[in-house]
N, C-alpha and C positions, 0 to 999 in steps of 0.2 A: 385700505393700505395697512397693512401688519405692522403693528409696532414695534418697536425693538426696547429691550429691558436695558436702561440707564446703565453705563460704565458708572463703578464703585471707581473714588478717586485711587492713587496709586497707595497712598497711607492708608486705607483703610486696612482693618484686617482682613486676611485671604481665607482664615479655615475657622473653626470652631463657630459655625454659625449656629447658636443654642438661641431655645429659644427667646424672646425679649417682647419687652412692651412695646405696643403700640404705639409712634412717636405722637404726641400729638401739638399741632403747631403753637408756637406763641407769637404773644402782640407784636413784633417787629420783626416776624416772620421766620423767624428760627424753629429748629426744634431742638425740643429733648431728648435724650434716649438716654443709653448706657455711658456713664463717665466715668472719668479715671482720673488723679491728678496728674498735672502738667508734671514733667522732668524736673524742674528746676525747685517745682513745688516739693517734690519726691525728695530731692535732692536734702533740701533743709530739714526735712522729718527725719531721714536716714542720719544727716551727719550728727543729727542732735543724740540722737540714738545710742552713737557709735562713739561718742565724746564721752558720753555716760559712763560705756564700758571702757573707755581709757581709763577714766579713774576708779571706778567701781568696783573692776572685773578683779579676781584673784588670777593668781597662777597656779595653775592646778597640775602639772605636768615638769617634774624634775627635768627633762629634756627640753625642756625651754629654756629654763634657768641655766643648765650648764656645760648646755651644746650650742647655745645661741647668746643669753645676754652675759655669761664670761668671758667668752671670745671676743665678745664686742668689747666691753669693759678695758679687754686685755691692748685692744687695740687704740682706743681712744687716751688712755691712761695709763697702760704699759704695768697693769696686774690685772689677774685673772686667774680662775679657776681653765685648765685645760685637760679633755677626756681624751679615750684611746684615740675616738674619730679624728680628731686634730695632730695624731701622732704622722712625722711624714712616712712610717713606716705603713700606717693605715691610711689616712688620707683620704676619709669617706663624706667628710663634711667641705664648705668649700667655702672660702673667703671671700669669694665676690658677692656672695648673697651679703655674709657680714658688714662688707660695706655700704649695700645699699639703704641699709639702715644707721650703720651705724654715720656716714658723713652730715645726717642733717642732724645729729645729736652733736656733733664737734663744731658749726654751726653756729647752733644756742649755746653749746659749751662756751664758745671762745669769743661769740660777742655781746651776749644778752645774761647767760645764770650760767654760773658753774658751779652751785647745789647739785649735787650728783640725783639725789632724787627725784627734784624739778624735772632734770637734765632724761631721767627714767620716762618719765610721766608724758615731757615733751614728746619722747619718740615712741611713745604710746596713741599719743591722739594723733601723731602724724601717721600713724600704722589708721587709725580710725577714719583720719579724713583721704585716704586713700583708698580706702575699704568701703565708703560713701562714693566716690567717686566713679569706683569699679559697678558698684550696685546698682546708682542710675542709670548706668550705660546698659546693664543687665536688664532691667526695669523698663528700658526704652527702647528694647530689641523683642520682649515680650509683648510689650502694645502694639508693635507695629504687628509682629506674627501673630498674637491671637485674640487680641482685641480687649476693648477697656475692661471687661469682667471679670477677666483672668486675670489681666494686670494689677488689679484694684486687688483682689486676694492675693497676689502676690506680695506685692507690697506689705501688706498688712502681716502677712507670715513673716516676713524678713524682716521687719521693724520689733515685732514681741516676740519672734519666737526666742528660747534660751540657745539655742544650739547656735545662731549668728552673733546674739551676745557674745558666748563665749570663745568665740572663733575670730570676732573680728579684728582684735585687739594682742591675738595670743601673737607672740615672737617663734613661729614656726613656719616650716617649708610647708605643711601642709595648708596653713593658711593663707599663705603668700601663692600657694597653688590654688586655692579656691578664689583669691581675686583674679588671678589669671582665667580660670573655669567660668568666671562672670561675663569678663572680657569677649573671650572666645564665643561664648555662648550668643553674647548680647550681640555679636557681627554677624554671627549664622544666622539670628534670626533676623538679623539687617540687611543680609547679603552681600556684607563685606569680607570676602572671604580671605583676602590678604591679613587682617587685622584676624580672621580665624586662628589665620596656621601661626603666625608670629604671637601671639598671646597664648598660645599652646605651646610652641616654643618656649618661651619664654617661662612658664610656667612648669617645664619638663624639665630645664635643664639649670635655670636659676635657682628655681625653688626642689620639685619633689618627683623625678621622671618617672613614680610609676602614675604621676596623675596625665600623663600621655593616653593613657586608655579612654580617657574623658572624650579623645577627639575621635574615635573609632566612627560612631553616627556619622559624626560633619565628614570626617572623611569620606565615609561613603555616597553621603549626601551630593559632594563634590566633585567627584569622579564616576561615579557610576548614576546618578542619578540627572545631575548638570552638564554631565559628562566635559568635563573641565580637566584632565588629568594633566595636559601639558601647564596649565597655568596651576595648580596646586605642585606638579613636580618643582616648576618655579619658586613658588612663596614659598615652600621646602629651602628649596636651595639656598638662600636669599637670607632666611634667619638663621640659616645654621651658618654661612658668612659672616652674620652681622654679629650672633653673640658666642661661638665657640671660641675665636680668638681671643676676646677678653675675657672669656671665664679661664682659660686654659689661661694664660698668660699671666692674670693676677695669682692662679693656683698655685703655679709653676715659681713664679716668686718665692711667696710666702710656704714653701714645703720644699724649696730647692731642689725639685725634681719637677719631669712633668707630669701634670697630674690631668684626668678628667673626673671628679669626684663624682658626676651621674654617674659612668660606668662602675665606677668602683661600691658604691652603695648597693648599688643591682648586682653586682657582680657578690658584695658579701652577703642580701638577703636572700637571693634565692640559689648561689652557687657553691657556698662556702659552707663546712662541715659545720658550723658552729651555728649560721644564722639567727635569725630575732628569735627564734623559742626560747632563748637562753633567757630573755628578761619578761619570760613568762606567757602562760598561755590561760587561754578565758575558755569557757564552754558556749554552746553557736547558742546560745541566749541572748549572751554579752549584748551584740549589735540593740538588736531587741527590746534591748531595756533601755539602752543609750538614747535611741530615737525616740522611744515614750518620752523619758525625762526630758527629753531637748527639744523636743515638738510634740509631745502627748498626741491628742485624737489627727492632727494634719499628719502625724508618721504614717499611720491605719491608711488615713485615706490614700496619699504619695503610695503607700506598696500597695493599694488596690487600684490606681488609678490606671495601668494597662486592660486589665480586665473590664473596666469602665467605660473606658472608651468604647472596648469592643464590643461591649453587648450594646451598647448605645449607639452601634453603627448600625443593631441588628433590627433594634426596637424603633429608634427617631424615624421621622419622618426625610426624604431626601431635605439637604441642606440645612438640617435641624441635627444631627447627629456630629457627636464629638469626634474631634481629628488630635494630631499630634504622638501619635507611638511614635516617630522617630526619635521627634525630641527626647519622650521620654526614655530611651534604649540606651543614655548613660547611665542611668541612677540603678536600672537594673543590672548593667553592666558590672558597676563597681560592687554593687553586692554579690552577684555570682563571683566576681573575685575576691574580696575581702569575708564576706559571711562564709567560706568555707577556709580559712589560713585560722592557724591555730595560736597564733598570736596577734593579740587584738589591743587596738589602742584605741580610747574614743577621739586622737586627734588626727585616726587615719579617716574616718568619715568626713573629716573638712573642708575636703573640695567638691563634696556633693550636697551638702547643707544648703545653697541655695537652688541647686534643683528638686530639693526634697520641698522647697518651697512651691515651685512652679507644678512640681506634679503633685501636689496636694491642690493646688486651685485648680488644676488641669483636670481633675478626680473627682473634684466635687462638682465642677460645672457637668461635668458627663453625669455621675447621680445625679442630679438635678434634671437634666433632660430623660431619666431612667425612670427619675418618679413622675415626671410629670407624663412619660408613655402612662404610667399605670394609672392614674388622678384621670386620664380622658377613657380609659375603658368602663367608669363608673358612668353612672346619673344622679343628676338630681342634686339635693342636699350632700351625698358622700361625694359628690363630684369635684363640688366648690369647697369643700373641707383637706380632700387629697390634694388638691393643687395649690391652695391655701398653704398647705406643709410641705410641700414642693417646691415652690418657691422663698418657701423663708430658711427651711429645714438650714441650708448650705449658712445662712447669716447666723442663727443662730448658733451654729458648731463654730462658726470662727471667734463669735465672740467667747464661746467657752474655751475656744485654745486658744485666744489673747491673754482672761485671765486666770489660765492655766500656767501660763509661763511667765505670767510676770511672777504671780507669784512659784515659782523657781526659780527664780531670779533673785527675788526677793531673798528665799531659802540659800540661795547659795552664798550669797554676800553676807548674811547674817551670821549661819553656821562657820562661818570658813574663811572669816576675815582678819583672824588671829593676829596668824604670822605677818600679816601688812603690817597689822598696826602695830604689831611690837617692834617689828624692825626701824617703822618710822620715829621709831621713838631714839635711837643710839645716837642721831645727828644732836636733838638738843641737851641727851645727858652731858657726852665728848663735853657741847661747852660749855656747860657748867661747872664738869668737873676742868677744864680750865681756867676758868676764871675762879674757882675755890681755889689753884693753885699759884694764883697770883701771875699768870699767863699776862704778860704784858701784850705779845702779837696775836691771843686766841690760840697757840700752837695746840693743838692736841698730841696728848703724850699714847705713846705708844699702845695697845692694848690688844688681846688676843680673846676673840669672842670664838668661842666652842661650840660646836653640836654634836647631839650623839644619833637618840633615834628620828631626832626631826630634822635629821640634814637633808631631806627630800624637799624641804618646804621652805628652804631657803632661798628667799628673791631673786637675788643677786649681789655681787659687791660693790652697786650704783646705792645700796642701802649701808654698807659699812663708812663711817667716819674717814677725813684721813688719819693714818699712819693706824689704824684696826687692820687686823688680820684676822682670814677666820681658819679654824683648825679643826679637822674633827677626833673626836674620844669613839671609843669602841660602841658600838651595842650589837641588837641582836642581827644586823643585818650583815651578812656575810658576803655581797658582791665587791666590785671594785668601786671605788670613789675616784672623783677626779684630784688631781695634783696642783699646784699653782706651774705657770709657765718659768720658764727658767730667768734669770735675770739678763742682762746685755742684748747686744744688739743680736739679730736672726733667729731670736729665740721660736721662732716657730716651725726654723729648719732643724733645729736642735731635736734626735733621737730621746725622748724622755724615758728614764729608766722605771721599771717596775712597773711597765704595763703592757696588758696582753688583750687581746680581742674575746674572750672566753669567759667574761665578768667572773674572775678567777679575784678575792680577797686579793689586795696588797695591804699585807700590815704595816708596810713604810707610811701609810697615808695616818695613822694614829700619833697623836702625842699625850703623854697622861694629863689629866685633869689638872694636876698642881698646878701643870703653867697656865692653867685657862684665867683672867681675870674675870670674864662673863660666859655667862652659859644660858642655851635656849631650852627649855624641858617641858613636859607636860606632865599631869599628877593623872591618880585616876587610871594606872594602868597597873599589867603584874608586874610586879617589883624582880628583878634579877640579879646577877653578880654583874654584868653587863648594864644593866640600866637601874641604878639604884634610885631610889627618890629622892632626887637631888634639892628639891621646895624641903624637905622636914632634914634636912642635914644640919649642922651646926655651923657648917662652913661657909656657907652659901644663907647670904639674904634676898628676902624677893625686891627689885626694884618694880617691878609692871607687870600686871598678870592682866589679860582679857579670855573671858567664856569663850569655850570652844567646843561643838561637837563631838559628845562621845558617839562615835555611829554604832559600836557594838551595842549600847545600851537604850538607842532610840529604836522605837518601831519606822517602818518603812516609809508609811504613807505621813508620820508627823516630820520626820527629816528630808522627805522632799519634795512638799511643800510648805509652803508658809501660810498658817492658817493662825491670824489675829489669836490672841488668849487661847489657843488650842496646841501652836505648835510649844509653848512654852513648859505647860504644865505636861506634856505628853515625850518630851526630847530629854535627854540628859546632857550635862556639860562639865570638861573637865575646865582646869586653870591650865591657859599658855603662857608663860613664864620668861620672863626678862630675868635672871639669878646674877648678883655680882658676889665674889669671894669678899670677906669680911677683911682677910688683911690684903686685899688688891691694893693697896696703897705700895706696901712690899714687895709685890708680884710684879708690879711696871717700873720699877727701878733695877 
């Protein structure tokens, strides 16, 4: 009688059959093989992770701070910094993302801390444990599709690598678009294809619609390969029901017209005379270098992992040979779209940061089955030495990109943690300089904190005191700056004057220095008629200075990583500068 070969249960995985140990049984009749941790295991490693980068993380990206946490600010507390995008004459940013952050911060605002900082920090880890939450379900749509060895490198990339540090945490579309790319991801390879198209949805038109391209694969996966076309036209239908009315409708509110802001973003980057060139253009290195630093040797292997596969279809033996180019046919996707546009940002790579993860383990398990073709075309002695290094080679690369990114990680919080910690410092001057003045209720008196050339690196105004304002002074930068929102009520229907889509200088945004009581500066640059040394003035005393990175002055490889006694003596550092006027007493009167 012919035997028949045992059905695999339905969880196990279906492709990437690499090759593995032989199981061999234990005393209660189990066996061993290939593991992975449990979800919920996954889950606690990840949020710890990502709690980390709530407090840790900088802000690296002036478009976070004043196209996201001013508008929030503005809404929660009724001031705020507002740019062109918020103009209802532009209208390219959208409200309803704002509030899905901004209502759990009003929340703790208004029954637990209203320390605006706290109140920061809070909707930081909740950005974190969301961003955990997204990743296990990602994490548990990769075990099912390609089994515990992929998953386990997966994991592990997305717990140290830098580039999920710095993404998970950050208050942008494009981030809010990679938890939705998690999402979406982790159904496809569930088979929950409803939970596909609505998380793609969702992540297109809430967050960032050109990361719609993300679902090109699934879609075709869905329709032409499942051949499902009337049930994806459905789940189509279904989300754009569910969330285009409330995005339009809060829009349309708050711009007193009606608005669809995905259209209008798409409509100004790629239709409009002016488009994103205006704020600069990188040369096709940029990406390149972005993805070393944020993933070092796992970026190598993610862009070789296509080619991996396939010679590993060529070389393996039948059911020993790597699978998965579908999956991986986003991550190349988005680079054939972004690696050739001439404007480059490294917060546009965001929503593919954790595919860069899965086709990195996707890459190596295929080398791995590459090397170990070539370790069995030996004998002997070289046999067991090639396969020896065949099977560890992939362990050991990961553990050198684990602490490859910590320590850049490391580097980045160190060099570049200035501006946090000066800012966190205005809450306890404010009240002491109240209490010097005999403040019976605490009130903090008025003040007007300045910036000139580091207004890029300003947090937000969840960091200014109350009744502080901040203002900026000239320097050498000649774009537009944002404006504060107007006062009374509809201020967001309200046309604001002196501003244009064409980062064209408005000089109405300057006020002279005399009225600043405080001012943020750095030393250690060239001195100008625009950016004087404001630390060696007479006028100006230092309140708080913390080391900060000169990067012109440091070599490459000591600035981006952190290397014990090496990175110190080998980096340079200017003073970041907390400055108050000496007769500021006379200035806030």
């Amino acid at each position: 009688m012919a035997r028949q070969r045992r059905k695999e249960p339905r969880d196990h995985p279906r492709k990437l059959q690499l090759p593995a140990k032989t199981r061999q049984p234990a005393s209660d009749g189990q066996t061993f093989g290939p593991w992975a941790p449990l979800p919920y295991t996954a889950f606690k490693a990840i949020l710890s992770a990502r709690l980390c980068a709530a407090v840790w993380n900088n802000i690296a990206d002036c478009d976070e701070t004043f196209n996201y946490w001013e508008p929030t600010h503005y809404l929660m507390y009724g001031k705020g910094l507002q740019t062109w995008e918020y103009s209802p004459v532009y209208a390219i940013r959208s409200y309803a993302y704002l509030w899905l952050h901004a209502l759990p911060g009003l929340v703790y605002s208004s029954l637990l801390q209203s320390n605006r900082v706290l109140v920061f920090y809070f909707m930081r880890c909740i950005l974190g444990f969301v961003c955990a939450l997204c990743e296990v379900y990602f994490y548990k749509g990769v075990l099912r599709r390609f089994g515990p060895v992929v998953a386990r490198s997966t994991l592990v990339l997305l717990l140290f690598s830098t580039g999920m540090f710095v993404a998970c945490t950050a208050y942008l579309p494009s981030s809010f678009s990679m938890y939705a790319t998690m999402v979406a991801s982790g159904a496809w390879f569930l088979g929950d294809h409803r939970v596909t198209v609505f998380a793609t949805a969702v992540g297109a038109l809430l967050g960032w619609p050109f990361s719609a391209a993300l679902s090109f694969p699934a879609a075709y996966d869905i329709v032409c390969v499942k051949r499902k076309l009337s049930s994806f036209v459905l789940y189509c239908g279904v989300s754009l029901a569910v969330i285009l009315p409330v995005l339009v409708s809060v829009d349309t509110h708050y711009f007193g017209r009606t608005v669809l802001a995905p259209l209008n973003i798409v409509a100004y980057n790629v239709f409009s005379k002016h488009g994103a060139n205006l704020y600069g253009v990188e040369p096709w290195t940029f990406y390149f270098k972005n993805g070393i630093l944020n993933f070092n040797l796992a970026f190598a292997v993610a862009l070789a992992s296509a080619p991996a596969v396939l010679l590993s279809r060529r070389l393996a033996p039948p059911g020993r040979a790597a699978d998965g180019l579908l999956e991986l046919a986003p991550l190349y996707l988005w680079c054939a779209i972004f690696f050739t546009q001439a404007h480059k940002e490294e917060r546009f790579l965001f929503p593919v940061y954790p595919l860069i993860c899965l086709s990195a383990a996707i890459g190596g398990r295929a080398l791995e089955a590459i090397a170990g073709h070539a370790a069995r075309s030996l004998t002997g002695f070289a046999r067991r030495v090639a396969s020896t290094v065949a099977q560890r080679a992939w362990i050991v690369l990961l553990v050198a990109t684990t602490l490859l990114s910590v320590s850049r990680t490391v580097a980045l919080y160190r060099n570049f943690r200035a501006p946090m910690e000066i800012y966190m410092e205005l809450g306890p001057l404010a009240n002491l300089e109240a209490e010097s003045r005999g403040s019976q209720d605490g009130t903090v008196a008025p003040s007007t904190l300045c910036v000139g050339k580091e207004w890029y690196r300003f947090p937000s105004s969840f960091f200014l005191p109350l009744n502080w304002e901040l203002a900026f002074i000239e320097s050498e930068f000649r774009g537009q700056l944002p404006k504060p929102y107007a006062a009374g009520a509809n201020a967001t229907r309200i046309i604001p004057t002196d501003m244009n889509d064409a980062n064209r200088e408005e000089r109405s945004r300057y006020v002279n220095p005399s009225l600043c009581n405080y001012l943020i500066d750095t030393d250690g640059h060239s001195v100008t008629a625009r950016e004087p040394d404001y630390s060696s003035s007479p006028e100006w005393e230092v309140v708080s200075s913390v080391k900060f990175l000169d990067s012109s002055k440091s070599p490459a490889y000591a600035r981006s990583f952190y290397v014990p006694f090496v990175t110190e003596r080998q980096c340079s550092y200017v003073n970041y500068y907390l400055l108050k006027r000496k007769n500021t007493a006379t200035n806030s009167t």
